[in-house]
N, C-alpha and C positions, 0 to 999 in steps of 0.2 A: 861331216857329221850330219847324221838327216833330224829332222825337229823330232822326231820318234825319239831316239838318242838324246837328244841337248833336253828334252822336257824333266830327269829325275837334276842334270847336273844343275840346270834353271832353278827348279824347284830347292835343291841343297844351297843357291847361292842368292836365292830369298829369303830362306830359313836362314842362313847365316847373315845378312844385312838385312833383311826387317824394314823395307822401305814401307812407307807409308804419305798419304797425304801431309802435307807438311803447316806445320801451325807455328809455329817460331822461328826466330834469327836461329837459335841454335840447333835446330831440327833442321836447317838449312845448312848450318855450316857443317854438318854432320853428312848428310846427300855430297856435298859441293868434294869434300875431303873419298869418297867412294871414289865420285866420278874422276876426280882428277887422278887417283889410284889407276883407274880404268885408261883414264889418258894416257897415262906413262908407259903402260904396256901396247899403245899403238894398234899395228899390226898382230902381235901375237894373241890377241883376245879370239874366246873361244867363242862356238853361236849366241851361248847362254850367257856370257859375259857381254856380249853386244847389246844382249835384250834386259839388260839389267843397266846398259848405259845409256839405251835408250829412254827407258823406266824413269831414270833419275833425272835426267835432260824436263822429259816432260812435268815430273813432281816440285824440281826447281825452276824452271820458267812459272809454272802455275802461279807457287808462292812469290815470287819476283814482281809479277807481275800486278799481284793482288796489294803488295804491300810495298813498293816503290810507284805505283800509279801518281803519273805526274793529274793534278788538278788542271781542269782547263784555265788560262789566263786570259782575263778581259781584255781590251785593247790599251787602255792605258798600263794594265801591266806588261806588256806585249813595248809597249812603246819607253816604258820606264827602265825595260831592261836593256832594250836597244843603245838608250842614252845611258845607261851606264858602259856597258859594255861595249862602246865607240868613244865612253870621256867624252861625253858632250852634256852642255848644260842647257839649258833652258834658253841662253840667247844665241846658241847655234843654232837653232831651228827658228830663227827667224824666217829666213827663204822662205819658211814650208807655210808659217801659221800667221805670220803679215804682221803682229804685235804682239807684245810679251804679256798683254792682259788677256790676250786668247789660248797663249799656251799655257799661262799660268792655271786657267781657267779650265783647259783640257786637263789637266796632270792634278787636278783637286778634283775631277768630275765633277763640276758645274756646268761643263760642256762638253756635248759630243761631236767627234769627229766626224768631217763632213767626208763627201767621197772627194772632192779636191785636195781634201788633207790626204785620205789615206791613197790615193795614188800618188803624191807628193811624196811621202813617208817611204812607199814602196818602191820607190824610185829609190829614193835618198839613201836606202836602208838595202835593196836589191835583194828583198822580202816579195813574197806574193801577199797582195795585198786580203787575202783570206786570216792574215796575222792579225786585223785587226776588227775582225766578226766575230761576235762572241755568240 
């Protein structure tokens, strides 16, 4: 089918789904519910069906992106979640911080990591040490 052709059945399959820039959860689960419609039928999608799932692809990344944007994390939060998510406490990283009134002291922010820490750390952690620059 040449895009001369797919342009009125595009047009009928805009007018029947109404895609638009997307502002809500539910304007999203709305897009999400088309596309995967669109999935199902694979291969047998017509031009104007592909350009309508391309449409929706780019209208839900947009809002995805807009409204699950992870925040950047400082370095102690960078490092607090490490030591959650490895189960380690505070006097396992002895090795790295030499005494517990240093780590203490890092993980309250009254102190900032040296670079002997965070190549320590990125060692420890098998992190690039960019994890811990804010």
């Amino acid at each position: 089918m040449s895009t001369a052709t797919a342009q009125p059945e595009y047009a009928a399959l805009l007018v029947r789904t109404l895609p638009a820039v997307i502002h809500s959860e539910k304007e999203n689960e709305r897009c999400i519910s088309m596309l995967e419609a669109l999935d199902r039928k694979a291969e047998k999608l017509t031009a104007a069906e592909r350009r309508l799932a391309e449409l929706l692809t780019v209208l839900i990344e947009n809002f995805e992106e807009k409204a699950y944007a992870l925040k950047p994390a400082g370095p102690v939060e960078v490092l607090r979640e490490l030591m959650q998510a490895n189960e380690l406490k505070q006097k396992d990283l002895l090795d790295i911080f030499g005494t517990p009134s240093i780590i203490s002291e890092v993980l309250r922010e009254k102190r900032s990591l040296t670079v002997e820490h965070i190549r320590k750390l990125s060692r420890r952690f098998h992190v690039s040490p960019e994890m811990f620059f804010f």
